[in-house]
VOMAR-133898 format. One record per atom (N, C-alpha, C): residue number from 1; residue in one letter; chain; atom name; y, x, z. Coordinates in nm, 2 decimals. Example, Ala and Ser with C-alpha at 12.3 -4.5 7.8 and 13.67 -1.06 7.14 Angstrom:
// VOMAR-133898
   mivex   drentor   dose   baba       c2       c1       c3
       1         A      A      N    -0.57     1.32     0.78
       1         A      A     CA    -0.45     1.23     0.78
       1         A      A      C    -0.33     1.32     0.78
       2         S      A      N    -0.22     1.28     0.71
       2         S      A     CA    -0.11     1.37     0.71
       2         S      A      C     0.00     1.29     0.79
This chain:
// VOMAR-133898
   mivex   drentor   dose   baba       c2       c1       c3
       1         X      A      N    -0.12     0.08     0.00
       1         X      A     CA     0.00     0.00     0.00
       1         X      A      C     0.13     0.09     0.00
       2         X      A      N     0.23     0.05    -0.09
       2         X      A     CA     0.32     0.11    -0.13
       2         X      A      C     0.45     0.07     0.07
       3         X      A      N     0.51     0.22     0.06
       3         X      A     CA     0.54     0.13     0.21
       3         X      A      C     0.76     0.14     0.13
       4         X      A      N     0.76     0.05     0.16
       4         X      A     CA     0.92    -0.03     0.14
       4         X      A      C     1.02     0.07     0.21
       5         X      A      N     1.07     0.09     0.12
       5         X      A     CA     1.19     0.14     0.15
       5         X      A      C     1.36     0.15     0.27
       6         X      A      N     1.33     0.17     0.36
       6         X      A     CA     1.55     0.05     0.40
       6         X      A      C     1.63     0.12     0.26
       7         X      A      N     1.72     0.05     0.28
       7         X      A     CA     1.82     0.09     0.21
       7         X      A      C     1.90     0.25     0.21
       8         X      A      N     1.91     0.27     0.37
       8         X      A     CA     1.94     0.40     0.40
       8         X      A      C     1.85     0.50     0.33
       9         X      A      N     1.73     0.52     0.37
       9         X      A     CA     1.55     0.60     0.32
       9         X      A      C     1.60     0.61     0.12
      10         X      A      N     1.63     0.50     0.06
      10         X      A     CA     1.63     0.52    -0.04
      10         X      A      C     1.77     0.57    -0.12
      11         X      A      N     1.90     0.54     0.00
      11         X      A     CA     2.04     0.66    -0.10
      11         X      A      C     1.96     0.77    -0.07
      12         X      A      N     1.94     0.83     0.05
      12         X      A     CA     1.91     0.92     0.07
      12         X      A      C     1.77     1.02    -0.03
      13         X      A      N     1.71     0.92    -0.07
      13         X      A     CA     1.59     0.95    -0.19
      13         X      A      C     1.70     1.00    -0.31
      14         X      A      N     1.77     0.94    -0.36
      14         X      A     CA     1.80     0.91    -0.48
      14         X      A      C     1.95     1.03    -0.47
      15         X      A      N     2.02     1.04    -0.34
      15         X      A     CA     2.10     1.12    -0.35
      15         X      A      C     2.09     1.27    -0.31
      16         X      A      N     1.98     1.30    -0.29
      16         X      A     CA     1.88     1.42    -0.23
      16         X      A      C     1.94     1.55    -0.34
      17         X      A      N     1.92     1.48    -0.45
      17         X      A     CA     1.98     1.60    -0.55
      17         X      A      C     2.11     1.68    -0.59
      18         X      A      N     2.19     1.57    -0.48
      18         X      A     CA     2.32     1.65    -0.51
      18         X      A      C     2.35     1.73    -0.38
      19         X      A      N     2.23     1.80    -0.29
      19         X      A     CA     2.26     1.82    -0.18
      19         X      A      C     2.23     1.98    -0.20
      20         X      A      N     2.27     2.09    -0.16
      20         X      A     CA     2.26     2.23    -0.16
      20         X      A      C     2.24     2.31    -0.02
      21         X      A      N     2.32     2.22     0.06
      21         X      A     CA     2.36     2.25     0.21
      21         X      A      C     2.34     2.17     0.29
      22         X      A      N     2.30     2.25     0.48
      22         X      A     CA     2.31     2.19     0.58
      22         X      A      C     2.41     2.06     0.55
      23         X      A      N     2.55     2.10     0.54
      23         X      A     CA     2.65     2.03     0.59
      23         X      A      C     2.62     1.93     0.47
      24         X      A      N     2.53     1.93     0.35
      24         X      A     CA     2.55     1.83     0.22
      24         X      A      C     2.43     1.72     0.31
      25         X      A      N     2.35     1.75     0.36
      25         X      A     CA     2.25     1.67     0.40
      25         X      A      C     2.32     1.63     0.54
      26         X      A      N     2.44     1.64     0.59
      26         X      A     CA     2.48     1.58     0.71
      26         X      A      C     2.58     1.46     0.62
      27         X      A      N     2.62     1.51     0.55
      27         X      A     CA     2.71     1.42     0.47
      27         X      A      C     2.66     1.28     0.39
      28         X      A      N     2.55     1.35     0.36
      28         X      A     CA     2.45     1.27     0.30
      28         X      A      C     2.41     1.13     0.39
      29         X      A      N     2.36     1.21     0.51
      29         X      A     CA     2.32     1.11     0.64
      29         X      A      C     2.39     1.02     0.73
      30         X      A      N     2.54     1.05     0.67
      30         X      A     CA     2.65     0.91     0.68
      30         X      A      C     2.69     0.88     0.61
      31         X      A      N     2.68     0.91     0.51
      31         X      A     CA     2.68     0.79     0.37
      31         X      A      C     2.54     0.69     0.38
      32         X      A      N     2.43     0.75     0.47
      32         X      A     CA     2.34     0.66     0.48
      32         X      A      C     2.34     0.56     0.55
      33         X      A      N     2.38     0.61     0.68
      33         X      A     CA     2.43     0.54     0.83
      33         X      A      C     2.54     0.41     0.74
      34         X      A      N     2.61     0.45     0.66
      34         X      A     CA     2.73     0.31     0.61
      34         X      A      C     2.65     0.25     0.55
      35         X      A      N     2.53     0.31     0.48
      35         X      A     CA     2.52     0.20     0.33
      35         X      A      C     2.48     0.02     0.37
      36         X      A      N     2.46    -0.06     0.25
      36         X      A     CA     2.47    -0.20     0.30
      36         X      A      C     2.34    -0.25     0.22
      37         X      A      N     2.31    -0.22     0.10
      37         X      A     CA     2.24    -0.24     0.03
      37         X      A      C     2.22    -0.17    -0.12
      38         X      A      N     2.10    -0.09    -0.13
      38         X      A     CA     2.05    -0.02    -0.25
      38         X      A      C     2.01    -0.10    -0.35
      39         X      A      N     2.08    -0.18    -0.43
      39         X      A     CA     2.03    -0.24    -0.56
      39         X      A      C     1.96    -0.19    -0.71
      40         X      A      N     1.89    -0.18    -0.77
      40         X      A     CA     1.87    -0.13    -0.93
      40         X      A      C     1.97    -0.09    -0.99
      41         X      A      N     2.12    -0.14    -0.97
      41         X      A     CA     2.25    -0.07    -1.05
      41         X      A      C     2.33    -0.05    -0.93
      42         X      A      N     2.32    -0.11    -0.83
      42         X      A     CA     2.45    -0.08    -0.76
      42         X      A      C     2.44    -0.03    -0.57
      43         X      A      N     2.48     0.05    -0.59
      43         X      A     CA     2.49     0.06    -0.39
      43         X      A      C     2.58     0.05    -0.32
      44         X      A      N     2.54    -0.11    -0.25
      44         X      A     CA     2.68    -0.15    -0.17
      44         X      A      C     2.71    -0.09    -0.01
      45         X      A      N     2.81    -0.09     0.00
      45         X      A     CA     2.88    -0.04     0.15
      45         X      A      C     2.97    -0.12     0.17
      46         X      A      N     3.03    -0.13     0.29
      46         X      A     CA     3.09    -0.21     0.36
      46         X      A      C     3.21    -0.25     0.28
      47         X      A      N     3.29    -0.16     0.25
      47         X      A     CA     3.42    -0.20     0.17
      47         X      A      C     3.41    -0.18     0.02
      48         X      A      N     3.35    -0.12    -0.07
      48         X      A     CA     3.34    -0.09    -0.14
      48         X      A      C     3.17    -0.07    -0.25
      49         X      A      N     3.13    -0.07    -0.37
      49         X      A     CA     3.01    -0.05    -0.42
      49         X      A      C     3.03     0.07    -0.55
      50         X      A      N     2.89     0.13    -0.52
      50         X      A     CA     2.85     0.21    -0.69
      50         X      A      C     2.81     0.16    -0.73
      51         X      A      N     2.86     0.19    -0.89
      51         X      A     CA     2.73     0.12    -1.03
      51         X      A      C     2.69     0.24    -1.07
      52         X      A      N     2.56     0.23    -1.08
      52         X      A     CA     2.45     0.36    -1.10
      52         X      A      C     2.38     0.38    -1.22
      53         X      A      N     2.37     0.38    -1.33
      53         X      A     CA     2.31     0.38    -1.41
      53         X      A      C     2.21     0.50    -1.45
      54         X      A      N     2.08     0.50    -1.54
      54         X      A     CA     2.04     0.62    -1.60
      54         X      A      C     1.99     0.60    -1.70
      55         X      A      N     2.05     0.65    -1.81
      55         X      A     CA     1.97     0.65    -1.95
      55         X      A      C     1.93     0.82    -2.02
      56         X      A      N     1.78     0.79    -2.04
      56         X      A     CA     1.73     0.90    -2.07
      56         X      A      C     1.74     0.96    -2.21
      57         X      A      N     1.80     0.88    -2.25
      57         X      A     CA     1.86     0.95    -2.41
      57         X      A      C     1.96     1.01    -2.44
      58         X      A      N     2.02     0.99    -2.30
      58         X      A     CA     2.21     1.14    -2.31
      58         X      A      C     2.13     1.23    -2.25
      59         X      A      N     2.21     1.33    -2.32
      59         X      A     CA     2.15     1.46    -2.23
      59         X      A      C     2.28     1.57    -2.24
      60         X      A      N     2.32     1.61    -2.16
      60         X      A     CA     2.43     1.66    -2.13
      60         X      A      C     2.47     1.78    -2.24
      61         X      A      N     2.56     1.74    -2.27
      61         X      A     CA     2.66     1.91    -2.35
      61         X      A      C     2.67     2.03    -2.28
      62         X      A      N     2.62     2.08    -2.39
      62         X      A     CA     2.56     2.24    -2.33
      62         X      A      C     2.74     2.31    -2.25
      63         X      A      N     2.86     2.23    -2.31
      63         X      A     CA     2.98     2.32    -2.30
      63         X      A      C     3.03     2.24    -2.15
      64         X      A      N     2.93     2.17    -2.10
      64         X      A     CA     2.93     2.12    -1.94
      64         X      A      C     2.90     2.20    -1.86
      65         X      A      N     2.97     2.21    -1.77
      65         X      A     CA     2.94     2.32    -1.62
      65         X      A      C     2.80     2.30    -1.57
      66         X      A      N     2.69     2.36    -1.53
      66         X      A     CA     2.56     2.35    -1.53
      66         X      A      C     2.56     2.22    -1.43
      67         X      A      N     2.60     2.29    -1.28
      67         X      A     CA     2.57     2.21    -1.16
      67         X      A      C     2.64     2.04    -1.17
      68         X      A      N     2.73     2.08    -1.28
      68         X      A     CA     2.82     1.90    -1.33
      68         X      A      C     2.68     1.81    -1.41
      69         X      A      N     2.62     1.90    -1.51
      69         X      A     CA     2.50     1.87    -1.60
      69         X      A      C     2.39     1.78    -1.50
      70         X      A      N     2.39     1.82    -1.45
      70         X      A     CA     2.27     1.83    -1.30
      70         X      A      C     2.28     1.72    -1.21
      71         X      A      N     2.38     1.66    -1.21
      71         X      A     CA     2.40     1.50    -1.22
      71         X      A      C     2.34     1.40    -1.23
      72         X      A      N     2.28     1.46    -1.33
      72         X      A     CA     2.26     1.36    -1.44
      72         X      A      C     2.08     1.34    -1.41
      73         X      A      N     2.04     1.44    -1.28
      73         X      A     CA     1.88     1.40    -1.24
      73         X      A      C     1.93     1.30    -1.14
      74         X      A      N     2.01     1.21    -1.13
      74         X      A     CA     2.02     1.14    -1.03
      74         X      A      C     2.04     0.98    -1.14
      75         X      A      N     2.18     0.98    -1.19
      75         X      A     CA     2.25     0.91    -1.31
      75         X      A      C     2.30     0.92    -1.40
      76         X      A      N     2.30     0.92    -1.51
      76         X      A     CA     2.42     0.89    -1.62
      76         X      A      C     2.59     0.84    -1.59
      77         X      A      N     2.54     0.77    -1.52
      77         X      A     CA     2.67     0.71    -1.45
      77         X      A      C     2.66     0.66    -1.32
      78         X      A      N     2.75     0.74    -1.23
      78         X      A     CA     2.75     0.71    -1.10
      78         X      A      C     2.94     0.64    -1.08
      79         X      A      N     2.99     0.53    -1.07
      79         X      A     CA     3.16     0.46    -1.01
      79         X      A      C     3.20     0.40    -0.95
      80         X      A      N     3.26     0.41    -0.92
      80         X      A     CA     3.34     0.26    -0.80
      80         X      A      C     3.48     0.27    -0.87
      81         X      A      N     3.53     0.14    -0.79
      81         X      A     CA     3.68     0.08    -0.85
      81         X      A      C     3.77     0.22    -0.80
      82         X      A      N     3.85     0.27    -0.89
      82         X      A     CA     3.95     0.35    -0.83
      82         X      A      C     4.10     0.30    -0.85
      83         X      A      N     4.09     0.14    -0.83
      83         X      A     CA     4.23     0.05    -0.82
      83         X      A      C     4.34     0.02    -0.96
      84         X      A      N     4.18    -0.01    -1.05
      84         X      A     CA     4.21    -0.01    -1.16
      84         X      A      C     4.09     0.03    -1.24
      85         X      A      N     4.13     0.21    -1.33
      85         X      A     CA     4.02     0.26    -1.42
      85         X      A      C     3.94     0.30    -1.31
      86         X      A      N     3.83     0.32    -1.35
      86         X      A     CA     3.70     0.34    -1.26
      86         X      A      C     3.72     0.53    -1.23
      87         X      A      N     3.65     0.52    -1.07
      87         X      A     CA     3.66     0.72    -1.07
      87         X      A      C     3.49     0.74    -1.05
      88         X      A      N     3.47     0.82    -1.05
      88         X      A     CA     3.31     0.91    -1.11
      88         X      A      C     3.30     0.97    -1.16
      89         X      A      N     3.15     0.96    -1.19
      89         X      A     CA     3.04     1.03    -1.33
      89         X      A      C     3.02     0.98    -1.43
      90         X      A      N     3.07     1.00    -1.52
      90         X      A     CA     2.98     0.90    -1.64
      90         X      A      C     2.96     1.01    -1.77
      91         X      A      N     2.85     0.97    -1.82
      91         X      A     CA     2.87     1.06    -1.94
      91         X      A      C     2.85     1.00    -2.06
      92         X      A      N     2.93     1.02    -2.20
      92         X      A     CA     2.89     0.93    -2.32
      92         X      A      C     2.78     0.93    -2.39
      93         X      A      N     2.72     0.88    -2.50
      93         X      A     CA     2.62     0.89    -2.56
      93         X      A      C     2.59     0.99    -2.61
      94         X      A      N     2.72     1.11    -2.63
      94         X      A     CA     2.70     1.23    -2.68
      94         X      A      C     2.70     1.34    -2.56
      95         X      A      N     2.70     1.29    -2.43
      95         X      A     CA     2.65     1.39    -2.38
      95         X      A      C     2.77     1.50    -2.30
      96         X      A      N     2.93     1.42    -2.34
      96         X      A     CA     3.01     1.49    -2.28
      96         X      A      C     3.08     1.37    -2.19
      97         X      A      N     3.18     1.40    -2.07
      97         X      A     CA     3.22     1.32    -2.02
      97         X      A      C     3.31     1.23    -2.07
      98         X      A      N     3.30     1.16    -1.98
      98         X      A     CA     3.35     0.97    -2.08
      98         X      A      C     3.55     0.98    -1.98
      99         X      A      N     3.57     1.09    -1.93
      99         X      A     CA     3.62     1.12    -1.85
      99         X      A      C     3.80     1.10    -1.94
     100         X      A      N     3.91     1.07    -1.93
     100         X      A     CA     3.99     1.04    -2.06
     100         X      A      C     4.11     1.14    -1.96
     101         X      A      N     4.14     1.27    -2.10
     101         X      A     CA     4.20     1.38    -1.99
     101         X      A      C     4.36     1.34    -2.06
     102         X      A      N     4.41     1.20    -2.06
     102         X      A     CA     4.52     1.18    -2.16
     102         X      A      C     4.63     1.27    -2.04
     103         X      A      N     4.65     1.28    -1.92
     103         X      A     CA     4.75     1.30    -1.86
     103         X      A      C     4.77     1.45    -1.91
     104         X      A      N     4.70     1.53    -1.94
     104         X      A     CA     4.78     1.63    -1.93
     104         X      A      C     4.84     1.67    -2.09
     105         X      A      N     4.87     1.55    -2.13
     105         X      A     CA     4.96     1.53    -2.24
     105         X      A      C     5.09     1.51    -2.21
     106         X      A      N     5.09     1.48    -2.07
     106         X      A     CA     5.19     1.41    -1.97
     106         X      A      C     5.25     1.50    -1.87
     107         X      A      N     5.21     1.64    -1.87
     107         X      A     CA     5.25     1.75    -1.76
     107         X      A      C     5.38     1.78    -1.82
     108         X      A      N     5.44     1.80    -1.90
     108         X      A     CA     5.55     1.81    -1.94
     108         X      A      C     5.67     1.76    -1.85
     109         X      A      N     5.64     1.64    -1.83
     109         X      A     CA     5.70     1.55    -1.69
     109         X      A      C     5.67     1.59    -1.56
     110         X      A      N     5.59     1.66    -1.55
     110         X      A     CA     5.62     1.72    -1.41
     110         X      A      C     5.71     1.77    -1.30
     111         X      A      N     5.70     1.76    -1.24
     111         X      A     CA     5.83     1.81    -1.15
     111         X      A      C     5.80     1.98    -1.09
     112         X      A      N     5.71     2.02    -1.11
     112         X      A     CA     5.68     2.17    -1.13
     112         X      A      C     5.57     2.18    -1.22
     113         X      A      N     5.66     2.16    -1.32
     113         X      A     CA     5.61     2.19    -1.48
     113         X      A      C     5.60     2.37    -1.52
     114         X      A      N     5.45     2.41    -1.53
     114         X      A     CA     5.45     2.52    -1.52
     114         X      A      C     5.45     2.58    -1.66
     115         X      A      N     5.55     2.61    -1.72
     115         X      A     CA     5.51     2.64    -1.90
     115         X      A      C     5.38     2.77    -1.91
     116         X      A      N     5.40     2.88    -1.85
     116         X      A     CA     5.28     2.95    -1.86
     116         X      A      C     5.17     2.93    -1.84
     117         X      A      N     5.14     2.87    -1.73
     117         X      A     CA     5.06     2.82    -1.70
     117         X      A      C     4.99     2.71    -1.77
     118         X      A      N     5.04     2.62    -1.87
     118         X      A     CA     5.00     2.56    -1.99
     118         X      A      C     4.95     2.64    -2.11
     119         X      A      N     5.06     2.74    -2.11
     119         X      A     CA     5.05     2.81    -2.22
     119         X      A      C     4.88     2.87    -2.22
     120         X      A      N     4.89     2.91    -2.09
     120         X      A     CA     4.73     3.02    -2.04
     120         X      A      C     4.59     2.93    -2.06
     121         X      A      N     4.61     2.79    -2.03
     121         X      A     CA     4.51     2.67    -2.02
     121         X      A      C     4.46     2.68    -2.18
     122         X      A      N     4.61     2.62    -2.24
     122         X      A     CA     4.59     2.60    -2.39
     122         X      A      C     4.52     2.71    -2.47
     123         X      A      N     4.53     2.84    -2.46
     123         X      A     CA     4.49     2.97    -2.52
     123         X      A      C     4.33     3.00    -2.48
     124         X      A      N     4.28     2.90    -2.37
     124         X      A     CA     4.17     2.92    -2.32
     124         X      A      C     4.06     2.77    -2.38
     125         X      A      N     4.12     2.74    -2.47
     125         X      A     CA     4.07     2.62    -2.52
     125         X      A      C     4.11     2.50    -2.49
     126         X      A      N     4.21     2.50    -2.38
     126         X      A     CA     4.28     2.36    -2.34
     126         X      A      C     4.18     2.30    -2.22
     127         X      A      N     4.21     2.23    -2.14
     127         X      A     CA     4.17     2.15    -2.03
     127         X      A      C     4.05     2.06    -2.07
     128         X      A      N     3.90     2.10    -2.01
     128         X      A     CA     3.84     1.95    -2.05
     128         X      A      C     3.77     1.87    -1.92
     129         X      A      N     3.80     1.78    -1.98
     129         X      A     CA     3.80     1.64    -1.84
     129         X      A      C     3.64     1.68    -1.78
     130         X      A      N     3.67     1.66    -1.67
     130         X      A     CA     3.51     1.65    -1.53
     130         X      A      C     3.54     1.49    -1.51
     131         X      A      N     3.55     1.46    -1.39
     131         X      A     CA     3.47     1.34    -1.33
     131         X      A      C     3.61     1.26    -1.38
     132         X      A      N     3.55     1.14    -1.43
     132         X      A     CA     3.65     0.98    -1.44
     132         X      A      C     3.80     1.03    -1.28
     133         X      A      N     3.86     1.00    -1.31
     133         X      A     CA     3.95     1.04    -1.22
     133         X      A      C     4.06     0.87    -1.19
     134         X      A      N     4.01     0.73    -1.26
     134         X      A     CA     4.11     0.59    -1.20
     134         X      A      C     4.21     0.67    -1.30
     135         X      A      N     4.35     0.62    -1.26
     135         X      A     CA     4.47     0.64    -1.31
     135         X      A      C     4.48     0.76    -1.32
     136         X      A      N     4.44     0.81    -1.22
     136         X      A     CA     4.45     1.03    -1.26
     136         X      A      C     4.37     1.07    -1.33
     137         X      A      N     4.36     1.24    -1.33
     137         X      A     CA     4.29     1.27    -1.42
     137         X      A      C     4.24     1.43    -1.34
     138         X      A      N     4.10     1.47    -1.34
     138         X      A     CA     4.00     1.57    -1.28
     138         X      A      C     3.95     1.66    -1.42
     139         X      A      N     4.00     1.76    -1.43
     139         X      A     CA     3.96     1.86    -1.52
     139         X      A      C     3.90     1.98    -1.48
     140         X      A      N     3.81     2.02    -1.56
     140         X      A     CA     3.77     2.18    -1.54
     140         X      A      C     3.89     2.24    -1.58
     141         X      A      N     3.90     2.36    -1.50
     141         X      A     CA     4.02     2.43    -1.51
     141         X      A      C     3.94     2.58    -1.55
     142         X      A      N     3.99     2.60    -1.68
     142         X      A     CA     3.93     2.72    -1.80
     142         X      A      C     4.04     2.84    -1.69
     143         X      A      N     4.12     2.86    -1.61
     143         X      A     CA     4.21     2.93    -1.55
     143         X      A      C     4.13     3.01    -1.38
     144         X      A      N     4.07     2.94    -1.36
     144         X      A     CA     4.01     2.95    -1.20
     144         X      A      C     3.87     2.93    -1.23
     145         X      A      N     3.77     2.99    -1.13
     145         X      A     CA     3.64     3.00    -1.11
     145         X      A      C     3.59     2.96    -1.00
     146         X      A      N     3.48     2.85    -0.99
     146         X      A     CA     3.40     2.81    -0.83
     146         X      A      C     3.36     2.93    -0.77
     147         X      A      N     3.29     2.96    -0.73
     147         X      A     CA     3.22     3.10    -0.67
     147         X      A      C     3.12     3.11    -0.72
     148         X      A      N     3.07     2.98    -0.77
     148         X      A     CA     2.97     3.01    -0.86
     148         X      A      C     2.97     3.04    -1.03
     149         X      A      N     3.08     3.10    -1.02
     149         X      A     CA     3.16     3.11    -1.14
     149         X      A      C     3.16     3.01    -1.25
     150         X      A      N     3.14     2.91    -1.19
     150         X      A     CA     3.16     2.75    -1.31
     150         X      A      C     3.31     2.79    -1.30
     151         X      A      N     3.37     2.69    -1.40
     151         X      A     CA     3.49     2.70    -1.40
     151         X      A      C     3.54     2.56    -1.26
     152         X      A      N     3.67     2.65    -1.24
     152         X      A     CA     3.71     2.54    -1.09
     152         X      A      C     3.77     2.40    -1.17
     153         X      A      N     3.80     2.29    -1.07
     153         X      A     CA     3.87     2.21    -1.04
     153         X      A      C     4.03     2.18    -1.05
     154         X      A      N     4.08     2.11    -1.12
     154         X      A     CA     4.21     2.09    -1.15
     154         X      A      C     4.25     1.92    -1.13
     155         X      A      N     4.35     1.86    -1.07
     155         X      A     CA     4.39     1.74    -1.05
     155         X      A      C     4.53     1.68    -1.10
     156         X      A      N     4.56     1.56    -1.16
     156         X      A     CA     4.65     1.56    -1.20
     156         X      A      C     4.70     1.46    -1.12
     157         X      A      N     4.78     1.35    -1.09
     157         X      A     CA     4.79     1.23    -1.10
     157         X      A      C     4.91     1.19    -1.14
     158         X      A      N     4.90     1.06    -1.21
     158         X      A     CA     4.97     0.94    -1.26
     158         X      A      C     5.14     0.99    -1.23
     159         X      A      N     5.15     0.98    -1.09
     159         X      A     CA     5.24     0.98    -1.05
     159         X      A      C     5.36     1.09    -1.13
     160         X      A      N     5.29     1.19    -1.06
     160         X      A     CA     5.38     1.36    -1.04
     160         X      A      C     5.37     1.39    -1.18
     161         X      A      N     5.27     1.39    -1.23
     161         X      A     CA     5.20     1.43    -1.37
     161         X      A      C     5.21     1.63    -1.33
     162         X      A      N     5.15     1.67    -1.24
     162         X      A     CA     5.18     1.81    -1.22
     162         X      A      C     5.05     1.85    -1.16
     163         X      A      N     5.01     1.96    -1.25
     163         X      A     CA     4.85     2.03    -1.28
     163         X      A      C     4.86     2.04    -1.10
     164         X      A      N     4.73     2.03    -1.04
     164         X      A     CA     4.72     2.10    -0.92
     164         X      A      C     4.57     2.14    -0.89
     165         X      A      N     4.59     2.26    -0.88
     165         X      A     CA     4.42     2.32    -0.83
     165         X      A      C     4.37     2.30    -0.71
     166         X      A      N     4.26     2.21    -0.72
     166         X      A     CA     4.16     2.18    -0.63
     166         X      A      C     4.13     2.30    -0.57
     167         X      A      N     4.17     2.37    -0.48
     167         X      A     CA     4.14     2.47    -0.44
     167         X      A      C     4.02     2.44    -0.32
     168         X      A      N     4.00     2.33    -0.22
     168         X      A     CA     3.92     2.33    -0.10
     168         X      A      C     3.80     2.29    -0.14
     169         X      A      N     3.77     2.34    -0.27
     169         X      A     CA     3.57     2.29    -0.32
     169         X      A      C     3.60     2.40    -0.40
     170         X      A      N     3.64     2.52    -0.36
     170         X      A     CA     3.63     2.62    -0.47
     170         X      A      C     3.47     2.71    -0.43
     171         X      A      N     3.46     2.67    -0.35
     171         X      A     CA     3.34     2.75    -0.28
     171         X      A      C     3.19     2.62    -0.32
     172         X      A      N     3.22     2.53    -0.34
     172         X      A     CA     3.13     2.41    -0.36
     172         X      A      C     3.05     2.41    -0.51
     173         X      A      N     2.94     2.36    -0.59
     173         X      A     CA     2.94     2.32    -0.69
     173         X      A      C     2.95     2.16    -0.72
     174         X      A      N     2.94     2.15    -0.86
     174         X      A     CA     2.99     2.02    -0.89
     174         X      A      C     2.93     1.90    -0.81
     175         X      A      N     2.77     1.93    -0.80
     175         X      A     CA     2.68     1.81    -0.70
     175         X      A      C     2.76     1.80    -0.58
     176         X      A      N     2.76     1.92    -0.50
     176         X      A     CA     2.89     1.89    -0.37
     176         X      A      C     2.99     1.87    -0.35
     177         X      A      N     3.06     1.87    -0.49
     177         X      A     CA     3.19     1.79    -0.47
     177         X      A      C     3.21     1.64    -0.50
     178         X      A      N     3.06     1.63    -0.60
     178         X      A     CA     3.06     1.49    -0.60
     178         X      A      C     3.04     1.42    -0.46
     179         X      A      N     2.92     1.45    -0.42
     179         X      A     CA     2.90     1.37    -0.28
     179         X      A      C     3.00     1.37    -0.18
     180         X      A      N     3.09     1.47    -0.19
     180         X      A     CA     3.24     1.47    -0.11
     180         X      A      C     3.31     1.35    -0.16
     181         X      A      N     3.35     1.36    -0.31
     181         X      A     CA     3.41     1.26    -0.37
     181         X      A      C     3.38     1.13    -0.34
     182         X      A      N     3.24     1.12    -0.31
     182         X      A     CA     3.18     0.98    -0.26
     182         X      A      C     3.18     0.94    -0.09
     183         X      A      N     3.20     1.05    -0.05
     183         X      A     CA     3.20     1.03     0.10
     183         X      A      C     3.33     0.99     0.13
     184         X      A      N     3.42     1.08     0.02
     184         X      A     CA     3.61     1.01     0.05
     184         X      A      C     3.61     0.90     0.03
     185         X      A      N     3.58     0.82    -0.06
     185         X      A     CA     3.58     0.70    -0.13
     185         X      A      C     3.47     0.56    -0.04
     186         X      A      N     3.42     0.59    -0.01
     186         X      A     CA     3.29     0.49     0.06
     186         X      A      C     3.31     0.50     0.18
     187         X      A      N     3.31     0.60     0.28
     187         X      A     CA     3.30     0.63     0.42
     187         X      A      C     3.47     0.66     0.46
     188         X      A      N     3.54     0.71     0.38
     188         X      A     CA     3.71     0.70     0.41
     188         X      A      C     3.67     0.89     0.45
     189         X      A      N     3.66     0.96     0.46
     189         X      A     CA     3.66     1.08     0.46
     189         X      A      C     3.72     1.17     0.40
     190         X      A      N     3.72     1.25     0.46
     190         X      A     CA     3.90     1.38     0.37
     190         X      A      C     3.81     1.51     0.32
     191         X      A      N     3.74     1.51     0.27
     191         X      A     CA     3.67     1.67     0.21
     191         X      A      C     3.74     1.72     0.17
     192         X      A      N     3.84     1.62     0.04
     192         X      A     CA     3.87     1.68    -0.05
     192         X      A      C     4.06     1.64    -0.04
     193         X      A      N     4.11     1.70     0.02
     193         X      A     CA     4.25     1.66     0.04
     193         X      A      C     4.37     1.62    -0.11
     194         X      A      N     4.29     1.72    -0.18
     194         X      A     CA     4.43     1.74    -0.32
     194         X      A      C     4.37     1.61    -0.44
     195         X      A      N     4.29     1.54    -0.35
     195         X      A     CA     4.30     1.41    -0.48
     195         X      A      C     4.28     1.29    -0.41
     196         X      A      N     4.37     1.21    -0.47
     196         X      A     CA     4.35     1.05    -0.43
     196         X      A      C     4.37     0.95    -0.55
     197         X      A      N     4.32     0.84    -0.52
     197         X      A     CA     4.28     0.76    -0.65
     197         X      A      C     4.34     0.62    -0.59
């Protein structure tokens, strides 16, 4: 006899792969402690839910940061509402993010508009979008390195329109900053201070 799952037993199944660290599996284990209900598409919590999807016909772009790729043993698409456009994971049929990097069309408007600093991005192939970011916008930054030498983290938002490096997951990879990103978002938690949606 197959023995049933709680709800808790199965985020924790299903979110096991974005975990690297002590402190990823403590984080893990209060996102469990909140959860409300584990559905086929969706995992509810008290204020808020994920839509979860997995389709085994995308298969990630080789020009994707590995540990971002890696994702994708979990879902194709992992989102919640970010008060408006959706923030997450998602990847297109082609295998690159569905992630829309229009803002930094928009840094010009900044209020510490860095021209070299553009100039350096652009010469490096230009900014390409990471995780759905709602109204803002989450780029790999071709300029800075994780420690794991993926390329780092870059945030824009709506607002300011002014590049800002994610500097406090520079030491993290992509799976740990997602489950940070989901711990801010679902449990109200501060991992990641330099983005809000």
């Amino acid at each position: 006899m197959e023995k049933i799952l709680s709800s808790a037993e199965k985020l924790e199944e299903l979110f096991k792969p974005l975990c690297s660290s002590e402190e990823d599996l403590e984080i893990l284990k209060a996102l469990s402690k909140n959860v409300v209900e584990v559905r086929n598409t969706e995992i509810e919590f008290s204020d808020m839910s994920l839509i979860y999807r997995k389709n085994n016909s995308i298969t990630p772009d080789i020009s994707l940061p590995k540990s971002f790729s890696e994702i994708t043993e979990i879902a194709t698409t992992i989102i919640w509402d970010g008060g408006g456009p959706e923030v997450g994971f998602e990847l297109s049929d082609d295998g690159t993010s569905c992630a829309d990097g229009w803002l930094f069309d928009e840094i010009e408007e900044g209020e510490e508009y860095d021209e070299e600093l553009v100039e350096k991005i652009n010469s490096l192939g230009g900014p390409k979008d990471a995780f759905l970011g709602g109204q803002n916008a989450l780029f790999f930054d071709p300029t800075r390195k994780l420690s794991n030498g993926e390329p780092a983290m870059a945030f824009i938002s709506h607002e300011e329109c002014d590049w800002v490096a994610v500097k406090s997951v520079d030491h993290l990879n992509y799976k740990q900053i997602f489950l940070r990103m989901i711990a801010d978002a679902m449990i109200s938690t501060n991992y990641i201070d330099e983005l809000y949606f």
